[in-house]
C-alpha positions in Angstrom: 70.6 14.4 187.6 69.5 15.6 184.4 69.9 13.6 180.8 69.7 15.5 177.6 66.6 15.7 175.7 68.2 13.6 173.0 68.9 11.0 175.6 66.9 7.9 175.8 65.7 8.4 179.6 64.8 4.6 179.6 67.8 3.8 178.2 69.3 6.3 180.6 67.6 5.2 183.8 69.0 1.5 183.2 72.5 2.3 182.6 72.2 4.8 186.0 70.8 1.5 188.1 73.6 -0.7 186.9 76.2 1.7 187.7 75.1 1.0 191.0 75.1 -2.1 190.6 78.1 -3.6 192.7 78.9 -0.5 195.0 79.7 -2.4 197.9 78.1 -0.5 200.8 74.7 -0.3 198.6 72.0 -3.0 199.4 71.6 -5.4 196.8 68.2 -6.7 198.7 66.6 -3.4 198.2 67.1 -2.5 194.6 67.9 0.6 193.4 65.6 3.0 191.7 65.8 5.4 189.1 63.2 7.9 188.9 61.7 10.6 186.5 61.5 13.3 188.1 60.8 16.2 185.7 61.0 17.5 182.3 63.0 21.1 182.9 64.1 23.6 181.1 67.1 22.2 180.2 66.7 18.5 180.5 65.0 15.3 181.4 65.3 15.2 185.1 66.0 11.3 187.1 67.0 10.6 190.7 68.5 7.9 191.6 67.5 6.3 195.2 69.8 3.5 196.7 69.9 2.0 200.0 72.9 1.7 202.2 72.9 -0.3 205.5 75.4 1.4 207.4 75.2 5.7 207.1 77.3 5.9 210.2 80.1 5.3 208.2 79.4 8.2 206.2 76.6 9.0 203.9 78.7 11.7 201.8 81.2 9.2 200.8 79.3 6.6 199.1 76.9 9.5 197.3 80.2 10.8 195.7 81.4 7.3 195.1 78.0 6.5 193.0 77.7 9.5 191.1 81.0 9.3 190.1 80.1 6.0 188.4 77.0 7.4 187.1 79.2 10.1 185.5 81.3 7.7 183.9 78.5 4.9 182.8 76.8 7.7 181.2 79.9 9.4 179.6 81.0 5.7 178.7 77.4 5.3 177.2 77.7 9.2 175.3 74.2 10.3 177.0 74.8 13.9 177.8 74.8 15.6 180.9 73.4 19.1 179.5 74.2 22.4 181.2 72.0 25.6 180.6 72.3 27.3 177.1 70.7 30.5 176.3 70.8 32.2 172.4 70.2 35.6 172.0 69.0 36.7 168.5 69.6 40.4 167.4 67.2 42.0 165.7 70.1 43.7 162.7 67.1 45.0 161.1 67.4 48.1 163.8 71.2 50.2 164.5 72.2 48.1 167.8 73.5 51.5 170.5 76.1 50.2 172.2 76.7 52.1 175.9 80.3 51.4 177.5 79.6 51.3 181.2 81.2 54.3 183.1 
Protein backbone atom coordinates (compact mmCIF):
# COMPACT_ATOMS: atom_id res chain seq x y z
CA UNK A 1 0.00 0.00 0.00
CA UNK A 2 1.31 3.34 -0.58
CA UNK A 3 1.22 6.50 2.16
CA UNK A 4 1.49 10.00 0.95
CA UNK A 5 4.69 11.65 0.95
CA UNK A 6 3.40 14.00 3.63
CA UNK A 7 2.61 11.00 5.62
CA UNK A 8 4.75 9.99 8.50
CA UNK A 9 5.73 6.40 7.22
CA UNK A 10 6.80 5.57 10.90
CA UNK A 11 3.90 6.84 12.12
CA UNK A 12 2.16 5.14 9.30
CA UNK A 13 3.68 1.72 9.58
CA UNK A 14 2.57 1.60 13.42
CA UNK A 15 -0.97 2.49 12.98
CA UNK A 16 -1.01 -0.37 9.85
CA UNK A 17 0.46 -3.07 12.52
CA UNK A 18 -2.13 -2.22 15.14
CA UNK A 19 -4.91 -2.39 12.71
CA UNK A 20 -4.00 -5.88 12.68
CA UNK A 21 -3.85 -6.10 15.84
CA UNK A 22 -6.90 -8.26 17.02
CA UNK A 23 -8.01 -9.86 13.55
CA UNK A 24 -8.86 -13.08 14.86
CA UNK A 25 -7.51 -15.54 12.38
CA UNK A 26 -3.98 -13.59 12.36
CA UNK A 27 -1.24 -15.01 14.70
CA UNK A 28 -0.55 -13.02 17.61
CA UNK A 29 2.82 -15.30 18.26
CA UNK A 30 4.20 -14.22 14.99
CA UNK A 31 3.91 -10.45 14.90
CA UNK A 32 3.04 -8.60 12.13
CA UNK A 33 5.30 -6.61 9.99
CA UNK A 34 5.19 -3.54 8.19
CA UNK A 35 7.65 -2.93 5.70
CA UNK A 36 9.15 -0.13 3.45
CA UNK A 37 9.13 -1.12 0.48
CA UNK A 38 9.88 1.78 -1.95
CA UNK A 39 9.75 5.34 -2.52
CA UNK A 40 7.56 5.65 -6.06
CA UNK A 41 6.46 7.97 -8.05
CA UNK A 42 3.57 8.67 -6.27
CA UNK A 43 4.16 7.61 -2.78
CA UNK A 44 5.99 5.99 0.09
CA UNK A 45 5.40 2.40 -0.57
CA UNK A 46 4.79 -0.34 2.86
CA UNK A 47 3.58 -3.97 2.87
CA UNK A 48 2.24 -5.33 5.44
CA UNK A 49 3.10 -9.26 6.20
CA UNK A 50 0.80 -11.18 8.79
CA UNK A 51 0.55 -14.73 9.59
CA UNK A 52 -2.47 -16.76 9.65
CA UNK A 53 -2.67 -20.36 10.92
CA UNK A 54 -5.29 -21.75 9.02
CA UNK A 55 -5.30 -20.58 4.91
CA UNK A 56 -7.56 -23.49 4.17
CA UNK A 57 -10.21 -21.52 5.32
CA UNK A 58 -9.52 -19.01 2.80
CA UNK A 59 -6.69 -16.77 2.31
CA UNK A 60 -8.80 -14.06 0.28
CA UNK A 61 -11.07 -13.47 3.01
CA UNK A 62 -8.96 -12.42 5.80
CA UNK A 63 -6.57 -10.18 3.18
CA UNK A 64 -9.89 -8.18 2.42
CA UNK A 65 -10.87 -8.23 6.10
CA UNK A 66 -7.30 -6.57 7.08
CA UNK A 67 -7.05 -4.11 4.48
CA UNK A 68 -10.24 -2.99 5.15
CA UNK A 69 -9.12 -2.07 8.63
CA UNK A 70 -5.96 -0.66 7.37
CA UNK A 71 -8.22 1.58 5.15
CA UNK A 72 -10.04 2.79 7.92
CA UNK A 73 -7.11 3.11 10.72
CA UNK A 74 -5.42 5.16 8.22
CA UNK A 75 -8.48 7.22 7.09
CA UNK A 76 -9.40 7.43 10.90
CA UNK A 77 -5.65 8.69 11.41
CA UNK A 78 -6.07 11.27 7.98
CA UNK A 79 -2.70 9.75 6.35
CA UNK A 80 -3.56 9.71 2.73
CA UNK A 81 -3.76 7.04 0.41
CA UNK A 82 -2.53 9.06 -2.76
CA UNK A 83 -3.52 8.05 -6.26
CA UNK A 84 -1.48 9.17 -9.41
CA UNK A 85 -1.69 13.00 -10.36
CA UNK A 86 -0.13 14.36 -13.44
CA UNK A 87 -0.15 18.49 -14.33
CA UNK A 88 0.36 19.57 -17.63
CA UNK A 89 1.74 23.17 -18.06
CA UNK A 90 1.05 24.99 -21.41
CA UNK A 91 3.39 26.91 -22.75
CA UNK A 92 0.68 30.37 -23.61
CA UNK A 93 3.61 32.01 -24.79
CA UNK A 94 3.07 29.98 -28.36
CA UNK A 95 -0.84 29.94 -30.33
CA UNK A 96 -1.99 26.35 -28.79
CA UNK A 97 -3.64 24.47 -32.62
CA UNK A 98 -6.25 22.66 -31.56
CA UNK A 99 -7.13 19.43 -34.17
CA UNK A 100 -10.82 17.94 -33.57
CA UNK A 101 -10.37 14.31 -34.25
CA UNK A 102 -12.17 13.15 -37.49
Amino acid sequence: MGVSYGAEPHRAAELVIASVKGVPRVLEKNEPKCLLRGIGDNSVDLQLRFWIEDPRNGVANITSEVLFRVWDTLKENDIEIPFPQRDVHLDISQPVRFVPEA
